[in-house]
Backbone as numpy.savetxt, mean C-alpha at the origin, in Angstrom:
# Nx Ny Nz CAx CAy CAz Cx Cy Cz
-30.68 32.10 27.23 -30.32 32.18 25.83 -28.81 32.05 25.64
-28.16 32.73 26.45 -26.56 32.47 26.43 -26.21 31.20 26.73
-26.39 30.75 27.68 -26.19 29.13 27.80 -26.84 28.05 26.84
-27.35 28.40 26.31 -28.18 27.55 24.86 -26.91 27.83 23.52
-26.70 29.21 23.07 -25.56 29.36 22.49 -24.50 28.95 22.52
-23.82 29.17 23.71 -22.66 28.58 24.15 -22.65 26.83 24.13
-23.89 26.24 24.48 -23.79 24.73 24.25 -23.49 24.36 22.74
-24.03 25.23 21.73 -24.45 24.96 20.68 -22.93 25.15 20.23
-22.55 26.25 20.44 -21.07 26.58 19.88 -20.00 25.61 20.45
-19.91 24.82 21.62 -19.27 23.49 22.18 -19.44 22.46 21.34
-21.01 22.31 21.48 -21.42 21.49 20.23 -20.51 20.95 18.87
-20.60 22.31 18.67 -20.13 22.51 16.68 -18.47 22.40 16.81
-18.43 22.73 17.72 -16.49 23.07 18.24 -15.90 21.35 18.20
-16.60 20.55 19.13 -16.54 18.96 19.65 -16.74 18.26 18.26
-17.76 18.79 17.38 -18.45 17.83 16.23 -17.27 18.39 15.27
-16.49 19.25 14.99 -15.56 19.92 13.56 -14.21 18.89 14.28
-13.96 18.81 15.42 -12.54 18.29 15.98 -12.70 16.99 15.44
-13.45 15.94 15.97 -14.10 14.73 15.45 -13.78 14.32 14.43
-13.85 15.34 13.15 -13.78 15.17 12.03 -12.47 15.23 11.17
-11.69 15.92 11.98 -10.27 16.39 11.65 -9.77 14.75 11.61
-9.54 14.31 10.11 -8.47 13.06 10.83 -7.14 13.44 10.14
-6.20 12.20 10.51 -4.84 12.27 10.47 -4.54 11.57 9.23
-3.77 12.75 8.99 -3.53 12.22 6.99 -2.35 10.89 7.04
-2.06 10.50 8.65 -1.02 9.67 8.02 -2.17 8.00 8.04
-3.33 8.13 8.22 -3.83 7.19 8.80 -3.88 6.31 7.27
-3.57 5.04 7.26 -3.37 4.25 6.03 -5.18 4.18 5.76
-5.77 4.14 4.36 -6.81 3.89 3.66 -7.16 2.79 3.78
-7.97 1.91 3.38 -8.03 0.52 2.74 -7.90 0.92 1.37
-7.66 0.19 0.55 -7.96 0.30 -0.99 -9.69 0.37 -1.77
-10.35 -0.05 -1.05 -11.39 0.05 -1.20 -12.18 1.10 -0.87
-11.43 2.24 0.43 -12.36 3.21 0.17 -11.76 4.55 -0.48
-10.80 4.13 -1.42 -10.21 5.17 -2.30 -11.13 4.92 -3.63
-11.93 6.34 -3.38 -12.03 6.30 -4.98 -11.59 7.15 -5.73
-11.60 6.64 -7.07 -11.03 7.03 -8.68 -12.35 7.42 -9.27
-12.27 8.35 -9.72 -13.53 8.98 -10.78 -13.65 8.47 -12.06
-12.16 8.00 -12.16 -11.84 7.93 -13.82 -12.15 6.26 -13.77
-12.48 5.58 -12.93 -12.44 4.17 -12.58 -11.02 3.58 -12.50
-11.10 2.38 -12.08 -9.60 1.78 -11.84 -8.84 0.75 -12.65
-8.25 0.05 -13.25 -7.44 -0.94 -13.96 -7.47 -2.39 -12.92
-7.79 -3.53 -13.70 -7.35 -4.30 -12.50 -6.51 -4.76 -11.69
-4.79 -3.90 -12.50 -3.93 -3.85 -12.31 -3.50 -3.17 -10.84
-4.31 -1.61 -11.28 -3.99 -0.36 -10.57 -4.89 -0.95 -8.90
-5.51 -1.75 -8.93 -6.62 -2.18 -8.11 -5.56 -3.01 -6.95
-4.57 -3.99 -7.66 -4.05 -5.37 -7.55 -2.80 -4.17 -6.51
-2.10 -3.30 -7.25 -1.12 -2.89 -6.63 -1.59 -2.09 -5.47
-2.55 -1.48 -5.65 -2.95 -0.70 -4.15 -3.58 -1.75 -3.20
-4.07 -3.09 -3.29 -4.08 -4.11 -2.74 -2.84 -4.65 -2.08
-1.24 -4.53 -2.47 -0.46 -4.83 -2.38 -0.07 -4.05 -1.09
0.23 -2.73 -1.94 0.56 -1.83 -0.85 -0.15 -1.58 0.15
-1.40 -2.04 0.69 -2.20 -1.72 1.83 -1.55 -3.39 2.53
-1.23 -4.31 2.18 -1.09 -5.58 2.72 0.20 -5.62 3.07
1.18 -4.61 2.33 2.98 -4.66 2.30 2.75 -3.26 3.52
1.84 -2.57 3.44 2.06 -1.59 5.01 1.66 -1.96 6.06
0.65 -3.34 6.20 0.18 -3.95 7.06 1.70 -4.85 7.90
2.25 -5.34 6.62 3.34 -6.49 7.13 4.28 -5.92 7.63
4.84 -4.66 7.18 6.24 -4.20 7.40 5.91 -3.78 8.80
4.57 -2.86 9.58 4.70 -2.24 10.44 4.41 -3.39 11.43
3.91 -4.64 11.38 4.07 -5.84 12.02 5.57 -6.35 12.14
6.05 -6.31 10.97 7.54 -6.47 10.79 8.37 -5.69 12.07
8.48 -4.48 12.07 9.00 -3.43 13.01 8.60 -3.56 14.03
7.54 -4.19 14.37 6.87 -4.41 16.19 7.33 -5.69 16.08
8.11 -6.47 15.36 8.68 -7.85 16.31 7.45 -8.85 15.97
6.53 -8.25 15.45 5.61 -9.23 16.02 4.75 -10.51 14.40
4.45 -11.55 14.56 4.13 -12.90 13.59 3.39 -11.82 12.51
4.18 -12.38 11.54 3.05 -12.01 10.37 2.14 -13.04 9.26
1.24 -12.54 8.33 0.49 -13.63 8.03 0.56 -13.10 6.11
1.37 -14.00 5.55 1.70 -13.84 4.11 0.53 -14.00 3.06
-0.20 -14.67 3.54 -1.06 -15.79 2.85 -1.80 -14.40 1.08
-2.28 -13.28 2.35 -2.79 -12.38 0.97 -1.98 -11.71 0.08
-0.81 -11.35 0.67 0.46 -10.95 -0.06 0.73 -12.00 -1.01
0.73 -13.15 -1.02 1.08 -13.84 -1.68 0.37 -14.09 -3.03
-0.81 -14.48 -2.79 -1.82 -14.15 -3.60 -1.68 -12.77 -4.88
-1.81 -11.61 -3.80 -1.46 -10.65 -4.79 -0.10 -10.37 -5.57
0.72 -11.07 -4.92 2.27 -10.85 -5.94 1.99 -11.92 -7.10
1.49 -13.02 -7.06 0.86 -13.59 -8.19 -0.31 -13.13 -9.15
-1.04 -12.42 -8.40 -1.93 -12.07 -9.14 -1.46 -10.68 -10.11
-0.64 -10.40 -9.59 0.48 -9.13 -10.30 0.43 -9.24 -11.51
0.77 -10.65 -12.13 1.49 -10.90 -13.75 0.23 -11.24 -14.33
-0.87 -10.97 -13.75 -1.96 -11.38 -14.56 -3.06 -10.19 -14.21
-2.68 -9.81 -14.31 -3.80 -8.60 -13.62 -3.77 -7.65 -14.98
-5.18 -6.97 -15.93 -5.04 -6.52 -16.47 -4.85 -4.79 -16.58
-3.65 -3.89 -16.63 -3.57 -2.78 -17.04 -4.46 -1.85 -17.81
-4.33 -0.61 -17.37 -4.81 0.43 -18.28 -4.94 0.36 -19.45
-2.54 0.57 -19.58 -1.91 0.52 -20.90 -1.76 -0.69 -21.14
-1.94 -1.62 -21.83 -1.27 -2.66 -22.34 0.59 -2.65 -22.57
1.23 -1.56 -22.63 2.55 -1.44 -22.85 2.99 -1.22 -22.23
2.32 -1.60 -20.78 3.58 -1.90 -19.84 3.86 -2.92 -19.35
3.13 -3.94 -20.37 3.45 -5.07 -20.22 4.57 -5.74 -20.36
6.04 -5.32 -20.18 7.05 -5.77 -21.60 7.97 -6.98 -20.54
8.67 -7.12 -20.62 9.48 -8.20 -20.01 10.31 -7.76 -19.40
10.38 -5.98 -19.01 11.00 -5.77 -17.80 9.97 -5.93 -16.58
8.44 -5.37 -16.91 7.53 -5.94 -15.88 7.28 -7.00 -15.67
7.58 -7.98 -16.35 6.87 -9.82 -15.79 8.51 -9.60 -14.79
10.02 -9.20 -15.28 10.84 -9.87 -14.42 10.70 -8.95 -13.37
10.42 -8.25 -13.31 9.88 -7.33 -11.83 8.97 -8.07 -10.88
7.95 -8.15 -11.73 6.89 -9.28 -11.18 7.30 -10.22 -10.29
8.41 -11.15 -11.30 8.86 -12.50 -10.56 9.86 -11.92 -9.59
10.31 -11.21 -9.57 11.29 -10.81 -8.22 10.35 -10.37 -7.33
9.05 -9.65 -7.41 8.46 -9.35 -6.34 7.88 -11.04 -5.73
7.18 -11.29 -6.20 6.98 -12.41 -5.90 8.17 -13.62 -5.06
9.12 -13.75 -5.66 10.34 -14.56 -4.62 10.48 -13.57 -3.55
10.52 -12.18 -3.68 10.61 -11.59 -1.98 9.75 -12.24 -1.18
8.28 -12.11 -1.89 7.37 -12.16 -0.98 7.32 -13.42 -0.21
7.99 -14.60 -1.23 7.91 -15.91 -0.56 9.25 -16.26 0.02
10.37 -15.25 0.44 11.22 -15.62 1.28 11.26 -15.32 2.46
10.06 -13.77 2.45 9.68 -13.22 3.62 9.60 -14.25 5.02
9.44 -15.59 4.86 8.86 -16.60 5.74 10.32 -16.97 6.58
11.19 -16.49 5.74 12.63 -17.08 6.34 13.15 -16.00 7.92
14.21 -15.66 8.53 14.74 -15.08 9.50 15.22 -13.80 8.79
15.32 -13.70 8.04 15.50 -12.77 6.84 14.20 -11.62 6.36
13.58 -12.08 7.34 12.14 -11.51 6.46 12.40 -9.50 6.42
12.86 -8.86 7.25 12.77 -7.42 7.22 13.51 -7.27 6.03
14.94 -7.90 5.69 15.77 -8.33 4.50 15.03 -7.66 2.97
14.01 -9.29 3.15 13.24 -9.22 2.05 12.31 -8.55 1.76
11.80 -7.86 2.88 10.63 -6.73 2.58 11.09 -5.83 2.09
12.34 -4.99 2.57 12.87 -4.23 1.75 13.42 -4.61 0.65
13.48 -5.34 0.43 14.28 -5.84 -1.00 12.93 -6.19 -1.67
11.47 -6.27 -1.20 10.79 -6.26 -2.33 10.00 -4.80 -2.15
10.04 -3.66 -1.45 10.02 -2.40 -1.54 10.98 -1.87 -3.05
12.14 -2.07 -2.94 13.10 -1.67 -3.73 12.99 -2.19 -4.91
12.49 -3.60 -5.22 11.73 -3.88 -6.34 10.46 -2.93 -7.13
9.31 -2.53 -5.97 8.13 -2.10 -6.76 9.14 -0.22 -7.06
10.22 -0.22 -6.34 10.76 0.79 -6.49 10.63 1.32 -8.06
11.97 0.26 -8.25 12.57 0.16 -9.48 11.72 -0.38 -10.51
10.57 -0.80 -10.37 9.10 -0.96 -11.51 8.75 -0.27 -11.65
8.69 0.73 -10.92 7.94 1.64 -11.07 8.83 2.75 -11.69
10.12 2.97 -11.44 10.93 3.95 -12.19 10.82 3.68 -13.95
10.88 2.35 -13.66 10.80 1.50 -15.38 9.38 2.10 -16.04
8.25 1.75 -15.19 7.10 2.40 -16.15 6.29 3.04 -15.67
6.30 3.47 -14.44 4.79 4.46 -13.92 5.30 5.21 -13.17
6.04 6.04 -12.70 6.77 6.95 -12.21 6.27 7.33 -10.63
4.81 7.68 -11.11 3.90 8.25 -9.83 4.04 8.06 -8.72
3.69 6.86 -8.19 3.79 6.50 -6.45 5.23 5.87 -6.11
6.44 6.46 -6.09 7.04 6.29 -5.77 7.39 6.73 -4.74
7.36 7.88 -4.10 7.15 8.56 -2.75 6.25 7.30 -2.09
5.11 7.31 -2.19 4.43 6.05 -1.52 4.74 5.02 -1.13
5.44 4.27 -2.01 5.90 2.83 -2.01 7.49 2.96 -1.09
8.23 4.12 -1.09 9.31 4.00 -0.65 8.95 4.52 0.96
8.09 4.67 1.43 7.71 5.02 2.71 7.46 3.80 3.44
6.96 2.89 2.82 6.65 1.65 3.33 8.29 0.67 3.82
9.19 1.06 3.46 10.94 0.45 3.81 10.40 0.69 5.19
11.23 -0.76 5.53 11.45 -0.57 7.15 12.88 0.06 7.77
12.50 0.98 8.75 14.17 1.75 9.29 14.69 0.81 10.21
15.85 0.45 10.03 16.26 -0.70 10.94 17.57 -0.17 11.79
C-alpha cells in the first residue's frame, strides 16, 4: 500500500511540474484568447508582433531571415479595421507608412538598424493612441 501511494504521489508531483510553463515563452497570436472578441486591427498587430519577435531574435543569432509575412502585415496595417474608428487619423496612416519602409529596408546590411527603428515606431503609435502594450512592443528592441 505504501509503495502504491508513494508512486501515485511521484505521479502527481512529475504530472503538476509538466505543467508549470515559462511565462517568457512567446504565444502564437492565435492561441490568445479575448472574451470580448478581437478587432481586425488588434488581430493584424499581434500578428505583427509575434512575426517582429520571430525576426529580431533571428536577427540577434546572426542568422537569414524571411520578411515575406512581415511584410504583408505592415501593409495590411493601413487597412485593417479597428475597434475605434478614431484612431484612424493621419498620425496613424504616417506611422503606418514608416512602419512599413522599416520593414522593407530590413533586407539591407542595416537590418538590426531598422528593426529597431521600426520597434520605436510601433513605440511612438502607440504613445499617440493606445497606450497599453508598450512594455510589450519595447521588449522586442534588439540589445546590440
Amino acid at each position: 500500500m505504501t509503495r502504491i501511494s508513494l508512486f501515485f504521489l511521484l505521479a502527481i508531483a512529475f504530472i503538476a511540474c509538466q505543467e508549470v510553463q515559462d511565462a517568457r515563452v512567446f504565444k502564437h497570436p492565435d492561441e490568445i484568447v479575448n472574451p470580448n472578441g478581437d478587432s481586425e486591427l488588434a488581430i493584424t498587430m499581434r500578428n505583427i508582433h509575434f512575426e517582429a519577435n520571430k525576426i529580431g531574435r533571428a536577427l540577434e543569432a546572426g542568422e537569414e531571415v524571411n520578411l515575406d509575412s512581415l511584410k504583408i502585415l505592415a501593409v495590411k496595417l493601413s487597412t485593417s479595421i479597428p475597434t475605434d474608428s478614431n484612431v484612424l487619423d493621419e498620425a496613424y496612416y504616417s506611422f503606418s507608412s514608416r512602419l512599413e519602409s522599416h520593414v522593407n529596408k530590413m533586407e539591407s546590411e542595416e537590418a538590426v538598424v531598422e528593426f529597431n527603428s521600426m520597434v520605436k515606431t510601433c513605440v511612438a503609435c502607440h504613445k499617440n493612441t493606445c497606450p497599453g502594450p508598450i512594455k510589450k512592443i519595447q521588449a522586442l528592441k534588439i540589445k546590440s
